[in-house]
C-alpha positions in Angstrom: 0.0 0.0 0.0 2.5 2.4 0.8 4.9 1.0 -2.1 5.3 2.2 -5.7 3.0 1.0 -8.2 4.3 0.9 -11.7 1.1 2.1 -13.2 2.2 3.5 -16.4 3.5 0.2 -18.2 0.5 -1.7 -17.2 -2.6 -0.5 -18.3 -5.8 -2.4 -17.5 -7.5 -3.7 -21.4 -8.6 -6.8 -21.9 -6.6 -7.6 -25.5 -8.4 -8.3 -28.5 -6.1 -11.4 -29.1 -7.8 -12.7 -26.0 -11.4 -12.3 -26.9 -11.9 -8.5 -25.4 -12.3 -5.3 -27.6 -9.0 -3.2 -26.6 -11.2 -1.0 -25.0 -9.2 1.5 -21.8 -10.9 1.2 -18.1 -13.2 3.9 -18.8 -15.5 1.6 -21.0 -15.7 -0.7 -18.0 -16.6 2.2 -15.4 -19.3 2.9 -18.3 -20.6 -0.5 -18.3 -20.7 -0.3 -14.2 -22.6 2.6 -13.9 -25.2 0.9 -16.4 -25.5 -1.7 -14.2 -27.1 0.0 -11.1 -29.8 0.1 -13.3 -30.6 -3.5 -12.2 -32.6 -3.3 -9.0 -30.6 -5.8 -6.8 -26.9 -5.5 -6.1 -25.9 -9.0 -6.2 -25.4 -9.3 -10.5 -23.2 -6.5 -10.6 -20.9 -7.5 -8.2 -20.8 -11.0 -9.9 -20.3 -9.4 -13.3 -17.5 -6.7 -11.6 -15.6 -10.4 -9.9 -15.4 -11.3 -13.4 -14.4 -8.3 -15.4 -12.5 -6.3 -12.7 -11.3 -8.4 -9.8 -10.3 -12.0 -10.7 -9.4 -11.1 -13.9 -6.7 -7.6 -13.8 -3.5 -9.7 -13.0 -3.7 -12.5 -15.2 -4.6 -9.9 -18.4 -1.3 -7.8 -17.0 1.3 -10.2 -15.7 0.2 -13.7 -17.0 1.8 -15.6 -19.6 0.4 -16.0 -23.1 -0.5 -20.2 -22.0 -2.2 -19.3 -18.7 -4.1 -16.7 -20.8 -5.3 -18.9 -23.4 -5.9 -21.2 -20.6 -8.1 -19.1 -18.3 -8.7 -15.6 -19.5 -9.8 -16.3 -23.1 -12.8 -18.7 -21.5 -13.3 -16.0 -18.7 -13.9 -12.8 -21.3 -16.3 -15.7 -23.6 -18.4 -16.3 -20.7 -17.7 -20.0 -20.8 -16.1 -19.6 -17.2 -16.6 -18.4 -14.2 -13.9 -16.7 -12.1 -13.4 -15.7 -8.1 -10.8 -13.8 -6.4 -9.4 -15.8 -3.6 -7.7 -13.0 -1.3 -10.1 -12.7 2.4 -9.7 -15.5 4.7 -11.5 -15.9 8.2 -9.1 -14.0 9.9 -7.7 -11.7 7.4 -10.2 -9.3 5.3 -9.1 -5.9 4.6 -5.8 -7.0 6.4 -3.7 -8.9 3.1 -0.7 -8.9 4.4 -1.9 -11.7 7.4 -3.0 -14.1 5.2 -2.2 -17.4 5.8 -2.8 -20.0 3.0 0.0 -21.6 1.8 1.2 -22.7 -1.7 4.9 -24.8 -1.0 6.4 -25.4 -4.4 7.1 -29.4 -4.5 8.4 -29.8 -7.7 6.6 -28.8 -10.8 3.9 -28.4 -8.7 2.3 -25.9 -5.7 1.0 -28.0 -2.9 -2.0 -25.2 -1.0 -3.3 -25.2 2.3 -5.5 -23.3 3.6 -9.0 -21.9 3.2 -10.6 -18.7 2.1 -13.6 -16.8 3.1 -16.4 -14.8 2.1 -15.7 -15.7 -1.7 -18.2 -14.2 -4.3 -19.0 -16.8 -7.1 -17.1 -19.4 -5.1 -19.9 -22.3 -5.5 -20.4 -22.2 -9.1 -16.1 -20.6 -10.1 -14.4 -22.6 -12.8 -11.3 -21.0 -11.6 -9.7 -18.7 -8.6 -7.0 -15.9 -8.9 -5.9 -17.4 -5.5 -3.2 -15.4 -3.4 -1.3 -17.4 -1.2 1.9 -17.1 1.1 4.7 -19.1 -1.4 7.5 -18.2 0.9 8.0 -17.1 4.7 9.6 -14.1 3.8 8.2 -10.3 4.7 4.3 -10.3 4.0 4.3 -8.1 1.3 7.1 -9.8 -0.7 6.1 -13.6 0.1 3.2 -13.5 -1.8 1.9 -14.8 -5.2 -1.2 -14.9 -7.7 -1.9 -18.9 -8.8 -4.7 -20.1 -11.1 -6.5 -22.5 -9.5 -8.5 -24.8 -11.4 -11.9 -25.0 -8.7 -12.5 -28.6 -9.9 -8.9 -30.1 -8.4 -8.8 -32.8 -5.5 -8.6 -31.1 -2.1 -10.6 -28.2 -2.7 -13.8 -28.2 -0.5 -16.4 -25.8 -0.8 -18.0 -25.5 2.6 -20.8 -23.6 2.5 -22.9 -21.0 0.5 -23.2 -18.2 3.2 -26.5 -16.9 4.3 -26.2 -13.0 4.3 -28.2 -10.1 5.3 -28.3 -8.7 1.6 -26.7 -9.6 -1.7 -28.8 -12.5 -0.7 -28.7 -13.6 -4.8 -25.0 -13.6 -4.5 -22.9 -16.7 -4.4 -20.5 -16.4 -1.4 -19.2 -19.4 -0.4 -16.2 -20.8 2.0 -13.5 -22.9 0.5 -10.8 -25.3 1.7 -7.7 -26.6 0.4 -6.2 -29.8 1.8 -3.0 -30.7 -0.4 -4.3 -29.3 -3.7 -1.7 -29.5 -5.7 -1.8 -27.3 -9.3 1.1 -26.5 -11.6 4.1 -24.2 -11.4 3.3 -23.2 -14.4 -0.2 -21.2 -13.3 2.2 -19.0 -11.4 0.7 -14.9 -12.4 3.8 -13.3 -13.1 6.8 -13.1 -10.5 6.7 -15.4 -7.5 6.7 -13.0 -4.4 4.8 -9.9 -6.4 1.1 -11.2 -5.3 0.6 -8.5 -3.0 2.1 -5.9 -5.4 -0.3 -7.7 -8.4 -3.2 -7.2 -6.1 -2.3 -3.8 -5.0 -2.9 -2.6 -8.5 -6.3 -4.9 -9.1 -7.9 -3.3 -6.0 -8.3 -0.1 -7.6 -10.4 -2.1 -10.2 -12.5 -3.2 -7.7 -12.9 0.1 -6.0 -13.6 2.6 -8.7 -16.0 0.1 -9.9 -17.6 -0.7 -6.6 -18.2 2.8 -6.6 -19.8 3.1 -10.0 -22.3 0.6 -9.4 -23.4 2.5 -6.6 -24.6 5.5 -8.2 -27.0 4.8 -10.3 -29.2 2.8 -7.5 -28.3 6.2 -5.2 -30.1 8.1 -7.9 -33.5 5.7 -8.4 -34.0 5.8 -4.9 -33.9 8.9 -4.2 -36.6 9.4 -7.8 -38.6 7.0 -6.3 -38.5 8.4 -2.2 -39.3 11.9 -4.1 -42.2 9.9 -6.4 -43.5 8.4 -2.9 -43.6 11.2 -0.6 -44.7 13.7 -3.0 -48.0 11.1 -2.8 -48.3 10.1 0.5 -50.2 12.2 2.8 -49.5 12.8 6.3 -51.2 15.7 9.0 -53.3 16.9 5.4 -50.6 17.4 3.0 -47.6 15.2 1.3 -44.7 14.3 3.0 -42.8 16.0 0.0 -43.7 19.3 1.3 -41.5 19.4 4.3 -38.7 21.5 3.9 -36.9 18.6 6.3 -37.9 16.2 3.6 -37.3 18.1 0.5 -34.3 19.8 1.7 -32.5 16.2 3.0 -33.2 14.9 -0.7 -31.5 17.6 -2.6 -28.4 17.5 -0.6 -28.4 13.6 -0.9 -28.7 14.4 -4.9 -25.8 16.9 -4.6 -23.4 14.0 -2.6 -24.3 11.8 -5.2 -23.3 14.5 -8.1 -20.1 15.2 -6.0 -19.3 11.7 -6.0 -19.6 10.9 -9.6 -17.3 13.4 -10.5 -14.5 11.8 -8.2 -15.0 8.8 -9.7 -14.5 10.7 -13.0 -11.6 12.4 -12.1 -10.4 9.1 -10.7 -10.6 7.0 -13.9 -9.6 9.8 -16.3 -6.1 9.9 -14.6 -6.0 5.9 -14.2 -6.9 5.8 -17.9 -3.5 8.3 -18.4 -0.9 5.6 -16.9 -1.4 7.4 -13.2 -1.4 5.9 -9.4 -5.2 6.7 -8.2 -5.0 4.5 -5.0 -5.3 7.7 -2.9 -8.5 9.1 -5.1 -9.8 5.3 -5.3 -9.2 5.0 -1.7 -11.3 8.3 -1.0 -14.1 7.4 -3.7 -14.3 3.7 -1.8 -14.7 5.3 1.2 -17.2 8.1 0.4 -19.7 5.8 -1.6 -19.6 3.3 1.5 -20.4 5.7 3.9 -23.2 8.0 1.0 -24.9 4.9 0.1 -25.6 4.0 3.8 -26.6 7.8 3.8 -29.2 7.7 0.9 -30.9 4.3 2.0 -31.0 5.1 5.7 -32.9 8.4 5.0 -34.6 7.7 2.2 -35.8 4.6 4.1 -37.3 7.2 6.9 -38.6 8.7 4.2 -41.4 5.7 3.4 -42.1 5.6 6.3 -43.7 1.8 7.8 -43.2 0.4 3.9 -40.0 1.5 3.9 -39.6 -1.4 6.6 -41.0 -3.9 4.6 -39.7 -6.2 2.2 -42.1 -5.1 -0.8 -39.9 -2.0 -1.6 -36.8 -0.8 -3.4 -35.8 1.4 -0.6 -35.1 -1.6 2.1 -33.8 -4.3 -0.7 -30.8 -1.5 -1.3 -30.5 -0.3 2.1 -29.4 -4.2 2.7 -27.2 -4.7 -0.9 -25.3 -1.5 0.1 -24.2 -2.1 3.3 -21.6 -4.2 1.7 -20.1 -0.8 0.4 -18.5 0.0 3.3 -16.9 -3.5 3.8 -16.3 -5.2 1.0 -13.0 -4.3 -1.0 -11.7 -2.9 2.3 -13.3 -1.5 4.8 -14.0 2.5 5.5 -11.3 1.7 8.3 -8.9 0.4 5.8 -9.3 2.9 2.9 -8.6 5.6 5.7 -5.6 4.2 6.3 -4.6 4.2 2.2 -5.4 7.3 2.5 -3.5 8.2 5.4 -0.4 7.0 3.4 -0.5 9.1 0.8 -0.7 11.6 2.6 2.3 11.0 5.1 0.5 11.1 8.4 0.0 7.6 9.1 1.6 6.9 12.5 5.1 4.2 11.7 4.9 1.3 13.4 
């Protein structure tokens, strides 16, 4: 986190040779945005696994075989990826993971487990990071290919969550799977590096899925209160009411063009971790914003399970954990800006 990250020789496109269109991140912020339109949060996040968190290293650092391999299959839709970082007692904290990947040979021989693992059920394959040394924790390290169908590999348990409920999460353990040197991403040792730079995939497009569901509930909080009635006239017409949604409308504006700024100067070859870091932060903390007052908003529907309002004020949540926590960006941010305490 507080390394350097050689941005500029390894920009994020999916390479026509490999089944994608060439096209810069930007196009893929585009695409996220579109997809708030869906009303549930799970798809997105499936679709963003697969286009902007399992998938970043291998397209940068893999070799042209473990490309054909996976990634080609992956950008066709024939497979399904997950990203294999969290474990049960390591979430925003990579550095203290402790699966294990001992090179035996030709071959890795992992240990381990990993938790909280979207599309882990139903993944072909897992950008897996594991410890493959016992050196320092952020240079002992490294991003495998794991096939999901190898002997040793236990999927435990789909995990029952309070939203994203149509989201496959699942817990995993590895008992002496054993997988070729050969699916190695890159360096050995550069894993936490690797996923350094695909975090601020994640992020920005964390981020821009969350706008567009910020905007359609606030439309459909304004559509509601302007026709429900309370002491003889609509709820719209409190200035308390009407006052809280245009501000919410103006954080939402102010985000967006963060996000912008963010990807314009990612798109250019430049570190954004800081500006992804602060865009992470503020959509985790806005969305639980938006729902929670719009919620008030509706009133006793808006505690039922036949609106909008609740469904998102449940998906979003996840914002403000998942991909690091508030807590975690924070301290990114911290960093950057050279007043994190040294330990």
């Amino acid at each position: 986190m507080g390394m350097s990250l050689e941005f500029e020789n390894h920009i994020f496109v999916f390479s026509t040779e490999y089944g994608g269109m060439g096209l810069d991140f930007s196009y893929n912020i585009a695409v996220a945005e579109e997809l708030g339109n869906i009303h549930c949060g799970g798809i997105p996040m499936a679709i963003g696994v697969q286009a902007g968190m399992a998938t970043p290293a291998l397209t940068r650092f893999g070799s042209h075989e473990l490309k054909k391999q996976f990634l080609v299959p992956t950008i066709a839709g024939d497979f399904v990826a997950c990203l294999g970082i969290s474990e049960d007692g390591a979430g925003s904290d990579v550095a203290n993971i402790k699966t294990m990947a001992v090179r035996k040979g030709t071959e890795y021989v992992i240990n381990g487990g990993k938790m909280w693992i979207t599309s882990g059920s139903q993944a072909d394959w897992m950008c897996l990071l594991a410890n493959t040394s016992k050196g320092p924790p952020h240079q002992n390290k490294s991003l495998i290919c794991l096939p999901m169908n190898l002997p040793g590999i236990h999927v435990a348990k789909k995990i029952d969550k309070l939203g994203m409920r149509s989201s496959d999460t699942a817990q995993i353990f590895f008992e002496d799977v054993r997988v070729p040197c050969k699916n190695l991403i890159g360096e050995e040792g550069k894993g936490f590096t690797y996923q350094m730079l695909q975090f601020q995939e994640e992020r920005l497009w964390g981020v821009a899925t969350a706008l567009t569901p910020m905007e359609t509930i606030i439309q459909e909080t304004i559509d509601y209160t302007g026709q429900r009635k309370v002491f003889g006239q609509p709820v719209l017409h409190n200035q308390t009411v009407h006052f809280r949604l245009a501000e919410l409308a103006t954080e939402v504006e102010l985000l967006r063009s963060l996000l912008h700024r963010a990807v314009a100067l990612y798109v250019e070859g430049n570190d954004v971790t800081k500006f992804a870091s602060m865009a992470k932060l503020k959509a985790g903390r806005l969305t639980r914003e938006v729902t929670d007052s719009c919620l008030q908003f509706w009133g006793g529907m808006g505690f039922t399970n036949e609106v909008l309002v609740s469904r998102f004020y449940r998906d979003l949540r996840l914002m403000s954990i998942g991909g690091g926590t508030d807590e975690t960006m924070l301290s990114i941010i911290c960093k950057y800006m050279d007043i994190l305490p040294r330990k």
